[in-house]
N, C-alpha and C positions, 0 to 999 in steps of 0.2 A: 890617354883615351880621348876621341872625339868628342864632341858635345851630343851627338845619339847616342853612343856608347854609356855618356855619363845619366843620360833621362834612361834608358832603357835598365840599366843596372837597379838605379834607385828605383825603378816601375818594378820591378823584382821582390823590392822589398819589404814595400808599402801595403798595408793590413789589406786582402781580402780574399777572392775566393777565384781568380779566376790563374789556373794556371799559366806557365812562363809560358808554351807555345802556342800555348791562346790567344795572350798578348802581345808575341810577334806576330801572329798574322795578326791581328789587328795595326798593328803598326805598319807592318809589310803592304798589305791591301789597301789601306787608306793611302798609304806615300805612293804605291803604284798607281791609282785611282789619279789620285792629285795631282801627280806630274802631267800628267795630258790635261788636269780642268784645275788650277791653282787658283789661290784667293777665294775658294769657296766656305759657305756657311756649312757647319755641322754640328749634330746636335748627339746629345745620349744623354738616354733615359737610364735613370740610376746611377749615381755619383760612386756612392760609398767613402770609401777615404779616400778616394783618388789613383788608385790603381791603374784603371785603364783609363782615365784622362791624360794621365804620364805616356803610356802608350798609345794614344791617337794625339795626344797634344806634340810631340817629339814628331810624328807625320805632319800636323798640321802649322808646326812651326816653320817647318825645314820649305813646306809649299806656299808661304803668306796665304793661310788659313784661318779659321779662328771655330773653334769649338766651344759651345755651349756646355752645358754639365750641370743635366735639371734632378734634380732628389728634395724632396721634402726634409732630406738627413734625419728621420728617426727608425728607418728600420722598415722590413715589413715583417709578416708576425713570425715567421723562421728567426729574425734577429731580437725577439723580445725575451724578456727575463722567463726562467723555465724550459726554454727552445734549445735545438742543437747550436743556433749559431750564435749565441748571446756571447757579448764582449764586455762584462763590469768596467772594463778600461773605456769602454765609452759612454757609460751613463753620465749626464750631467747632473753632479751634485746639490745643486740648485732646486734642481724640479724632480728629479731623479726619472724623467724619461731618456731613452738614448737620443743621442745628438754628435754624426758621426761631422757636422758641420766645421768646427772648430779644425780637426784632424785635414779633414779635405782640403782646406786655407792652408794649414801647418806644408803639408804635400805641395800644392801648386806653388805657394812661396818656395818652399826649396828645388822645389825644381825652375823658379825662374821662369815659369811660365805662365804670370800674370796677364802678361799682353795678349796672351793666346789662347788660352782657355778661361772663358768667364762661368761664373757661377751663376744659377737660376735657382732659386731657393722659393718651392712650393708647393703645392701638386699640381702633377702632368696635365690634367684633364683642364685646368683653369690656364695655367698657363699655353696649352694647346690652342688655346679658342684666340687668342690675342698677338698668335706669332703668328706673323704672314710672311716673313721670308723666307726664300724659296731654299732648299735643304740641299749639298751636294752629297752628302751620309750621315746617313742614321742607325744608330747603333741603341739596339734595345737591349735593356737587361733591367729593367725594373722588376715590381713587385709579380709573383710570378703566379699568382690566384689567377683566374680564369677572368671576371670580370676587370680588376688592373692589368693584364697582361691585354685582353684584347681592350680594352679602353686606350692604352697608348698606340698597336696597331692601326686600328682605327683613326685617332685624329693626327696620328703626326705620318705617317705615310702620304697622306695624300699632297702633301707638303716635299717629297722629291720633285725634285726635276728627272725627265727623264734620261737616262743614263747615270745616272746617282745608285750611290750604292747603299741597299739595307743591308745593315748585321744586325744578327737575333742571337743571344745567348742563351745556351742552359738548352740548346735543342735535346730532347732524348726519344729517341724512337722507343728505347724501351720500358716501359712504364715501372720498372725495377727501378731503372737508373736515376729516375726525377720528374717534376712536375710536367700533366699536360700541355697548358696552355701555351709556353713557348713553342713546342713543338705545334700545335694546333695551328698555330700564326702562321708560323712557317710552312706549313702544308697550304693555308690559305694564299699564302703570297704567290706560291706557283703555281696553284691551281688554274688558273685563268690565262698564264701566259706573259701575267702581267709583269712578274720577275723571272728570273734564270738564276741557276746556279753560277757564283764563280769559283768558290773556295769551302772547303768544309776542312779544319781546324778542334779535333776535337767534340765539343758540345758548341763550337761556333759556326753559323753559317754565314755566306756572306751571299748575296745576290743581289743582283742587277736590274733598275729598273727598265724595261722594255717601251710600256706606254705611258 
């Protein structure tokens, strides 16, 4: 097996929620992306245990890239004790709140892609105000409430360059299938012209910045 082959298998494996062909596009569209604009900065919002850093980290290796991977690591309230997505296997013993941090480390180290995807360990909104480099993709999937969903919209968007690519996860047109606020964002990104469609993937979009 290649060395994509071997990140993309292990991205398969790795605790979380976003299905296999969600996570090839995301690999697919970021490597296509890259190959015309390589050595760019990229960032995502919501770590988890590293699922889809495996799958954009595997894009951004292959193009001397380097991925960010911001999460405060404790959850939002969907992953807290009592909720559908609660994991006892990642509560820390210790304090007894979750702490998918440890897992996300365990992940990037085996995948050997320390050098390529760094960790940001905090909340989005604080760390947002103090990052000034300029973004080639951004990939949202944080907490998915209305106010943190359009909190990271807001301050890390404006942070593309144009022709950069936003991904937004968990879109659901239909209010059966899942929360608004993704969907909200991404109504608001093409509202204006400002982005375009290039890829829909499931509950992923991918869109292009214009201005």
């Amino acid at each position: 097996m290649s060395r994509v082959d071997d990140l993309l298998t292990l991205a398969g494996a790795v605790k979380g929620f976003m299905p296999r062909s969600e996570g090839l596009a995301l690999y697919e569209n970021a490597l296509s992306h890259a190959t015309a604009r390589p050595r760019g900065t990229w960032l995502e919002v919501g770590a988890w245990c590293g699922k889809s850093a495996v799958y954009l980290g595997a894009a951004a290796e292959a193009t001397h890239s380097v991925l960010y991977s911001l999460d405060h690591h404790h959850g939002s309230e969907e992953n807290q004790a009592g909720w559908e997505y609660f994991d006892q296997e990642l509560v820390d013993p210790f304090d007894g709140r979750l702490n998918t941090l440890p897992t996300w480390q365990r992940t990037i180290a085996d995948a050997e892609l320390e050098s390529t995807v760094i960790g940001l360990v905090g909340p989005s909104h604080v760390i947002a105000r103090h990052f000034s480099t300029p973004l080639e993709l951004l990939f949202i999937d944080g907490g998915h409430g209305e106010e943190i969903a359009w909190g990271d919209f807001e301050l890390w968007t404006p942070k593309l360059s144009p022709g950069a690519l936003l991904m937004i996860h968990d879109v659901f047109p239909d209010p059966a299938d899942g929360g608004r606020a993704p969907y909200e964002i991404y109504l608001a990104a093409t509202a204006k012209g400002a982005f375009r469609d290039v890829a829909i993937e499931g509950s992923l979009r991918v869109l292009r910045r214009e201005t």
